[in-house]
C-alpha positions as CSV (number, residue, x, y, z in Angstrom):
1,X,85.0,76.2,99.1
2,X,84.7,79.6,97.6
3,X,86.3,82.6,100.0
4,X,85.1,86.2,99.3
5,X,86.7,89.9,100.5
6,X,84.1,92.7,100.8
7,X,85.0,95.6,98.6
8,X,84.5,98.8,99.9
9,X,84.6,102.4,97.7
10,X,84.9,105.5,99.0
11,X,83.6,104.2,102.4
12,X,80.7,102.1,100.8
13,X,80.6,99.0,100.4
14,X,79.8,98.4,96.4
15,X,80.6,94.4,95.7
16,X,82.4,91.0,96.8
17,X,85.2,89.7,95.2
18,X,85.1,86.1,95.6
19,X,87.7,83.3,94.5
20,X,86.3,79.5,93.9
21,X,89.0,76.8,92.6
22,X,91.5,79.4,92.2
23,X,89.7,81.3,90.1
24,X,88.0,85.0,90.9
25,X,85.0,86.6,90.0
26,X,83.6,90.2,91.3
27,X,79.6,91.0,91.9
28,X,78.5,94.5,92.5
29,X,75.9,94.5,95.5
30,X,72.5,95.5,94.8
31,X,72.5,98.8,95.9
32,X,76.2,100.2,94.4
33,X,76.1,103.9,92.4
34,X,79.4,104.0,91.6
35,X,82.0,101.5,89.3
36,X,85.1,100.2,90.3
37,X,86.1,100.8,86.6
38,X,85.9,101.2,83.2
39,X,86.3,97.4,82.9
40,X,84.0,96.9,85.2
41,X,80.9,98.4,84.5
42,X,78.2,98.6,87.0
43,X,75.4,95.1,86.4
44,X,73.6,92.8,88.2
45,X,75.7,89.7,86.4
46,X,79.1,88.5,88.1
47,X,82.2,89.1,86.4
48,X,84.5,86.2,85.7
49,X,88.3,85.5,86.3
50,X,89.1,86.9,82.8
51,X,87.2,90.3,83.5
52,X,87.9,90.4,87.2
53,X,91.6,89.7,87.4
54,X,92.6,93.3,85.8
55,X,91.9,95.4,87.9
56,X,92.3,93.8,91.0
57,X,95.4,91.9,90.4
58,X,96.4,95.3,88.8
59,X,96.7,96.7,92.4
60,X,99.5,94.5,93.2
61,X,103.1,94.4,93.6
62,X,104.7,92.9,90.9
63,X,107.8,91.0,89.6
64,X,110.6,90.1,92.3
65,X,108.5,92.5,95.0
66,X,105.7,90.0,94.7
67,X,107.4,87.1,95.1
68,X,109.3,87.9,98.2
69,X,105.9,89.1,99.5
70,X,104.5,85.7,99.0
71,X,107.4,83.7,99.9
72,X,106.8,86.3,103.3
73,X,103.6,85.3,103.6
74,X,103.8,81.6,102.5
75,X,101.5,81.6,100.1
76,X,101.9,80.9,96.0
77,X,103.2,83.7,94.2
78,X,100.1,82.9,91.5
79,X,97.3,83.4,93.8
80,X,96.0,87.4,93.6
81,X,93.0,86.3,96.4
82,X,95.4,85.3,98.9
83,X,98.0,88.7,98.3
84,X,95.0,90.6,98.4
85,X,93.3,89.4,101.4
86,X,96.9,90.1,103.6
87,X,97.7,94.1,101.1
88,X,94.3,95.3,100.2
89,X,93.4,97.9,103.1
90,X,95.6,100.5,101.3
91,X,95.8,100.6,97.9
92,X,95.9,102.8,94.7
93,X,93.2,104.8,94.6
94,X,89.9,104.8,97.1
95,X,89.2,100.9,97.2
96,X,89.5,98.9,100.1
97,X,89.3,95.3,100.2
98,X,88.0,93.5,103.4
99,X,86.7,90.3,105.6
100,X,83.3,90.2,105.1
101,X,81.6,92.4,108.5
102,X,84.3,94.2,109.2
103,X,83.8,97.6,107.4
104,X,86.7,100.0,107.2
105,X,87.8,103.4,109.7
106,X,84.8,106.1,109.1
107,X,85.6,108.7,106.4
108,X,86.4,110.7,109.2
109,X,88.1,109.0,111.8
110,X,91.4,109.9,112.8
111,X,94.4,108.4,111.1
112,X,96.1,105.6,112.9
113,X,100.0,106.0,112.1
114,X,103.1,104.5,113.9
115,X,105.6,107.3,113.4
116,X,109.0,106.3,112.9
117,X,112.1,107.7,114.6
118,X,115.7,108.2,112.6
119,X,116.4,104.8,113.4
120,X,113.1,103.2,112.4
121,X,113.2,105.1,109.5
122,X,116.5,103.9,108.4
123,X,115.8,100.4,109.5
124,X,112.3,100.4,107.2
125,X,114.7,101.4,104.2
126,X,117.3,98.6,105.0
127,X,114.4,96.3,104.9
128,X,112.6,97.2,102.0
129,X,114.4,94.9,99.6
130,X,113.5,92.1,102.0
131,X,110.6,93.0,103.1
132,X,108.3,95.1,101.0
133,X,105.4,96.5,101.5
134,X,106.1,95.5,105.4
135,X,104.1,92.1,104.5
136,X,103.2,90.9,107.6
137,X,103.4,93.1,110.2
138,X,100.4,94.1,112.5
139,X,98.4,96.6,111.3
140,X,99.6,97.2,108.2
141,X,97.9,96.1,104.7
142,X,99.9,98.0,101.8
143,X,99.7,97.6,98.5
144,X,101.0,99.6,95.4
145,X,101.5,98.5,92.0
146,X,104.8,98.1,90.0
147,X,107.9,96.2,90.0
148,X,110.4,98.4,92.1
149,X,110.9,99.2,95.7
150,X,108.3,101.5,97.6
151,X,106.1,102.0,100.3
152,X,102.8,103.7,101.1
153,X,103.8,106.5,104.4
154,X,102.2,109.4,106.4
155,X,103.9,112.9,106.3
156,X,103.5,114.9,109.1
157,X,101.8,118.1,109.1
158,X,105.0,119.6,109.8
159,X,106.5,118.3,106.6
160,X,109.2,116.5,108.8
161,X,107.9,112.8,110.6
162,X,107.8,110.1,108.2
163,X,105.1,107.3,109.7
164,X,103.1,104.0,108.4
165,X,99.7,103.9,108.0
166,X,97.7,101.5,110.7
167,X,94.6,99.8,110.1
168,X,93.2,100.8,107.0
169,X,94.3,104.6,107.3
170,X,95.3,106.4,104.2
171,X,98.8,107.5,103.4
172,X,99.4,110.4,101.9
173,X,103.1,110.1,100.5
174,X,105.2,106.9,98.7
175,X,108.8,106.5,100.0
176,X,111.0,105.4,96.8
177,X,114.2,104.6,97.6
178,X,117.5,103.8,95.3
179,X,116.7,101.3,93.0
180,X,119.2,98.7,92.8
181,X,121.6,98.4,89.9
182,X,120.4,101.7,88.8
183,X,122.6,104.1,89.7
184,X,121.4,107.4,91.0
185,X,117.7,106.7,90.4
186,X,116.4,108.7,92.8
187,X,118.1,112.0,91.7
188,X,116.9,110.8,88.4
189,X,113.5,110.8,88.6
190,X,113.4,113.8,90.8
191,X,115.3,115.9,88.0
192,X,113.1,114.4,85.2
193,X,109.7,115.3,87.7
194,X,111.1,119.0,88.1
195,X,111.9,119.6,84.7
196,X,108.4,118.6,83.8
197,X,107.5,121.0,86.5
198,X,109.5,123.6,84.5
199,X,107.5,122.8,81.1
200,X,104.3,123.7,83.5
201,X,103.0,119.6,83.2
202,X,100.5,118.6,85.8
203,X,103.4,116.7,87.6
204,X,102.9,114.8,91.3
205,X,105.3,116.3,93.7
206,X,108.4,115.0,94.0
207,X,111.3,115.7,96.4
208,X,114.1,114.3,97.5
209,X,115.3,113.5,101.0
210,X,118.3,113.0,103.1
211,X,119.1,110.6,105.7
212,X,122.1,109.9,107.6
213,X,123.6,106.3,108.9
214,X,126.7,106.8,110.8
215,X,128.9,108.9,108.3
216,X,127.1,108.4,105.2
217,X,123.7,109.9,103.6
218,X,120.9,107.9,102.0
219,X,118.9,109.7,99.7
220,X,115.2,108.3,99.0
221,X,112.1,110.1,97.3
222,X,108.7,111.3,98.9
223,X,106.2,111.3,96.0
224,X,102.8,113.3,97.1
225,X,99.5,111.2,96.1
226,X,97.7,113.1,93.7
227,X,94.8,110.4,95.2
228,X,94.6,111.9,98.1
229,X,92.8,114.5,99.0
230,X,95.2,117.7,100.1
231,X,92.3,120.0,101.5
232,X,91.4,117.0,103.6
233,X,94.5,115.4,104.9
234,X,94.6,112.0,103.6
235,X,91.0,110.8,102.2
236,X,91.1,109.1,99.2
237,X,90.1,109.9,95.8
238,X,89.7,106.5,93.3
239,X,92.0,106.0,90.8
240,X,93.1,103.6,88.0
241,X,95.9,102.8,85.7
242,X,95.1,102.1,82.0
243,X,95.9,98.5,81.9
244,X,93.2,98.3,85.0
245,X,90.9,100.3,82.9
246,X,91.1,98.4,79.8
247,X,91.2,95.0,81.5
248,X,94.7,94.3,81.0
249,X,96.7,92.2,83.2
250,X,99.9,93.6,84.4
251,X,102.0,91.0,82.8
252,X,101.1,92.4,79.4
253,X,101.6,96.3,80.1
254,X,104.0,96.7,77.3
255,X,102.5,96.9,73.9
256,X,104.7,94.3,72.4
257,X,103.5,91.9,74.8
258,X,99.2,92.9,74.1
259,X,99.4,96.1,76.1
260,X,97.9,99.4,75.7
261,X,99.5,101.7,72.6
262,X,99.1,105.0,72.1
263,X,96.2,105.0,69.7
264,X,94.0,102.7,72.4
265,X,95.2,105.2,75.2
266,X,94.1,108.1,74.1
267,X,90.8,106.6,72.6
268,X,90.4,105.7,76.4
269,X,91.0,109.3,77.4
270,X,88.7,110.2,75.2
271,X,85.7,107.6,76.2
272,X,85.9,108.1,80.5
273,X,86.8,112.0,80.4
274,X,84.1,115.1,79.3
275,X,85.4,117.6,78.0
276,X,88.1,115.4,76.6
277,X,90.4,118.0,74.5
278,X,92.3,118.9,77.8
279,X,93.2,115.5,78.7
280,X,94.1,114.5,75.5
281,X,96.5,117.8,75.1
282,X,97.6,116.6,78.5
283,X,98.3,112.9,77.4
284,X,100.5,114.3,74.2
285,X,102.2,116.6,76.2
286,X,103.4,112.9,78.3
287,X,104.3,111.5,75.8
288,X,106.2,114.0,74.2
289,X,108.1,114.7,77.4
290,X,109.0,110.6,78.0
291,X,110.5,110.4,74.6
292,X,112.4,113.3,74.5
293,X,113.9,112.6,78.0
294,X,114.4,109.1,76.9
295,X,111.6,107.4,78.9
296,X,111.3,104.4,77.8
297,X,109.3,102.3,80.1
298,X,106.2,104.4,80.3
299,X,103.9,101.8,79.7
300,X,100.0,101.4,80.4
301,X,100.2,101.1,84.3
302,X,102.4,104.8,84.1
303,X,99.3,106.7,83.0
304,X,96.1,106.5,85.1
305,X,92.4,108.2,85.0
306,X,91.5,110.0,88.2
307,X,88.1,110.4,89.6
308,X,87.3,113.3,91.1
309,X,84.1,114.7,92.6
310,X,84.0,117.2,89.4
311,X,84.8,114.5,86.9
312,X,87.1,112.2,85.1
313,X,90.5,113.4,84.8
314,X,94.2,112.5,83.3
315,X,96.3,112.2,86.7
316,X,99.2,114.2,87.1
317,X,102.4,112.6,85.5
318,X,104.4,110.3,87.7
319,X,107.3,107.7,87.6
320,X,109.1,110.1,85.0
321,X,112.8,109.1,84.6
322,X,115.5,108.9,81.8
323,X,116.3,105.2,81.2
324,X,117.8,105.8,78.4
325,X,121.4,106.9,80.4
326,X,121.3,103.0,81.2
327,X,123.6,100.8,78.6
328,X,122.0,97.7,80.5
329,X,119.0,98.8,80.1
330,X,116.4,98.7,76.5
331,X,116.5,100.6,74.5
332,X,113.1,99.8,73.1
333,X,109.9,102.2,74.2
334,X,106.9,101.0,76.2
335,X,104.8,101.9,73.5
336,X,105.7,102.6,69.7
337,X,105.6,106.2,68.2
338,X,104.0,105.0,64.7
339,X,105.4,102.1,64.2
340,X,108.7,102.5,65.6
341,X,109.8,101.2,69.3
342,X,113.1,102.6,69.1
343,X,113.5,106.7,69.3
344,X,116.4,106.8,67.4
345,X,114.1,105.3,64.2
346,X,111.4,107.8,64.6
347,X,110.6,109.8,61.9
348,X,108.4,113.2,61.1
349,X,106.1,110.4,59.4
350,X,106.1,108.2,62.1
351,X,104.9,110.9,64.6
352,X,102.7,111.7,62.2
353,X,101.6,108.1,61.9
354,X,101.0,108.1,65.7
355,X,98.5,111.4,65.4
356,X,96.4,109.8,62.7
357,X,95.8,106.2,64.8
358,X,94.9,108.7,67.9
359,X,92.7,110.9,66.4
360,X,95.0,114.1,66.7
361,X,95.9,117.2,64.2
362,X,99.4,115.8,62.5
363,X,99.5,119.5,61.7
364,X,99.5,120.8,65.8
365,X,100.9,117.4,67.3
366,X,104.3,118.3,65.3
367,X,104.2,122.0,66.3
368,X,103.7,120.9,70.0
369,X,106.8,118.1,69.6
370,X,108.8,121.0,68.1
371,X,108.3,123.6,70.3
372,X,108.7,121.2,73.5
373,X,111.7,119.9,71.4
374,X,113.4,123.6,71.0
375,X,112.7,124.4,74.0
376,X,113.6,121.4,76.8
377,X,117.2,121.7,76.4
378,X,117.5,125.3,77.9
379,X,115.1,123.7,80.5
380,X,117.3,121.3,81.5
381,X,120.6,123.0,82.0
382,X,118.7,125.5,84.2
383,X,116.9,122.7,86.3
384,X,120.2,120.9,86.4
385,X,121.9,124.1,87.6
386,X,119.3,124.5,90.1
387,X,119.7,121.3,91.7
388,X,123.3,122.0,91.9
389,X,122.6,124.8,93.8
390,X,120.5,123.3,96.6
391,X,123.3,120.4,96.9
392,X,121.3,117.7,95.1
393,X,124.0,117.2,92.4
394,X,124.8,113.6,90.6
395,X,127.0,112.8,87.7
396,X,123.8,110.9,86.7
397,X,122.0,114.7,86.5
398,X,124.8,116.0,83.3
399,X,124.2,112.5,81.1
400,X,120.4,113.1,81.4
401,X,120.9,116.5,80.1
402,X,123.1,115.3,77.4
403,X,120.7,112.8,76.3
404,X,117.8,115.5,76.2
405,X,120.1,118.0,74.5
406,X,120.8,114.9,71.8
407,X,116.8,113.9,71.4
408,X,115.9,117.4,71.7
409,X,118.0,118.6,68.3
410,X,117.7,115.2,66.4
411,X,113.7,115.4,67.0
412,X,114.0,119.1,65.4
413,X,116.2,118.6,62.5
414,X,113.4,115.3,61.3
415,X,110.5,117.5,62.4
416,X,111.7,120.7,60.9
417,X,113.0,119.6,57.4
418,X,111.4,118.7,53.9
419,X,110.1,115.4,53.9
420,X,111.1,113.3,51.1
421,X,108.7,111.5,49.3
422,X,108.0,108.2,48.2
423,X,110.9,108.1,45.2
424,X,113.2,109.6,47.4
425,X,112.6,113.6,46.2
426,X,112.3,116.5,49.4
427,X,108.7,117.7,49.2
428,X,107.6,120.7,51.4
């Protein structure tokens, strides 16, 4: 017997996604304007499992998240329809995924949000391991993509009450706490995110917060949406991740394992955005920054294309944090730099291999590594300082800056110098 969700866009209801035998297929309705995606372009002709899974399997938990969800909701791990039918009424991006005749809150309507005291808060990030997304509960329906802990919240206008969204109504911040086994994760990613802020990258805001629990703090992230509308508190803005756009399945994100390189990315870029030259200066600019902060898992659901009511646009970067100060962790990138997937092994010809396969100048990709490159360090030690100063401090804060300082100078001294040629000889 086949069950079908209504899928609503930006407040409209533009298709069904259906799921017969275990397998799912997605039909726009008659009268839908607008794609769900660039995988999905608008027709009158189903899509099958193959097509359909993507993008909305691609708005999932994954990993160990996604099977403590299902095991919380008892159902199998394997089916997407199922997850989606108890997470989809808040997602990534503007799509909302309902029982056929009930349509979601009005565009309009005033958010529904359960504001949490100090000891609800605490309690939700207790639970998060256990419990994420809040499976379950009444009136919630959360879902965010990726592998690690976090949690779709309201905060206040005040910029101080932390609450969960009810019934469909949009969040306007993710709550990141510590991830576990990775020591001082959260002031990690909050250092990398303000040091991109101090290169002047489109970054999303990212701050750190304090909680206490008897005598000791707990330290989480609040992460602003960039796909959410700030000029109207909460109201979505669609959005996608490049795997979703591409039709890749989140099990194959990493290029080693079929997903999106950096020559297929910034094709992408190129095909969904007009003018494109901005993006694509943005994209390099990324991936620049990830290497030389040692970055290494910014694969194809770390990048995502925005849609705004003036166009489609790079989002702002996000999920930004040295891995590389991890011994337990790889040291192999999400995507290769020419054909390298280890930074140390990159070469001025390799990044010059990766500007020919994506279409760039060789000539002004290696003069925007270099001056990034001579430049980051200082950058660094001055955000690091900063921190310090506003008592956000961690040991984890100086190794990221020696790594930088490390990638920074070895990226100069292959970018800078004669290259040798074939026989072995320096050539200018």
């Amino acid at each position: 017997m086949a069950r079908h969700l209504d899928v609503w866009l930006l407040g409209a209801r533009i298709g069904v996604l259906s799921q017969l035998d275990g397998r799912l297929s997605f039909a726009y309705a008659p009268d839908a304007t607008t794609p769900l995606s660039q995988s999905l372009p608008i027709r009158s002709e189903p899509f099958d499992d193959r097509a359909t899974r993507p993008f909305f399997a691609g708005l999932l938990p994954e990993g160990g998240k996604r099977k403590q969800i299902a095991k919380t909701l008892q159902v199998s791990t394997q089916n997407d329809y199922a997850l989606l039918d108890s997470l989809g009424g808040e997602c990534a991006g503007a799509v909302t995924l309902l029982e056929p005749g009930h349509p979601p809150q009005a565009l309009d309507a005033p958010r529904e949000v359960r504001w949490l005291d100090h000891a609800q808060l605490l309690q939700v990030l207790d639970e998060m391991p256990l419990r994420p997304m809040r499976a379950g509960e009444d009136g919630l329906r959360l879902s965010l993509a990726g592998a690690q802990d976090k949690l779709p919240v309201v905060l206040d206008t005040d910029g101080i009450r932390i609450g969960l969204p009810l019934n469909g109504s949009p969040s306007t911040h993710i709550l990141k706490p510590t991830i576990a086994g990775i020591d001082g994760s959260v002031f990690n990613e909050a250092f990398c995110m303000a040091l991109a802020v101090a290169l002047k990258l489109d970054v999303a805001g990212t701050h750190i917060q304090t909680i206490t629990d008897g005598d000791q703090l707990s330290h989480y992230l609040l992460v602003q949406r960039y796909d959410r509308q700030s000029d109207l508190p909460g109201q979505r803005l669609h959005q996608e991740d490049f795997c979703q756009a591409l039709g890749i399945v989140s099990e194959h994100k990493y290029e080693n394992e079929g997903g999106p390189g950096l020559a297929q990315s910034f094709a992408l870029l190129r095909s969904a955005t007009r003018p494109s030259a901005p993006h694509t200066l943005k994209l390099l600019d990324y991936v620049v920054f990830n290497a030389l902060i040692g970055n290494h898992d910014a694969h194809g659901k770390n990048f995502s294309l925005l849609y705004t009511p003036a166009g489609t646009v790079l989002t702002p970067l996000y999920d930004a944090l040295c891995t590389a100060v991890y011994p337990t962790l790889t040291e192999k990138m999400a995507m290769k730099i020419g054909s390298k997937y280890k930074f140390s092994e990159v070469q001025a010809r390799h990044w010059e291999q990766f500007a020919t396969e994506a279409n760039l100048s060789p000539a002004q990709v290696k003069k925007r590594i270099l001056d990034i490159a001579r430049r980051l360090p200082d950058l660094a030690r001055s955000t690091g300082a900063r921190f310090q100063s506003r008592g956000n401090d961690h040991p984890i804060i100086d190794q990221i800056v020696t790594q930088i300082e490390q990638r920074c100078a070895l990226t100069v001294r292959r970018l800078a110098a004669p290259q040798a040629d074939g026989a072995g000889q320096e050539r200018a």
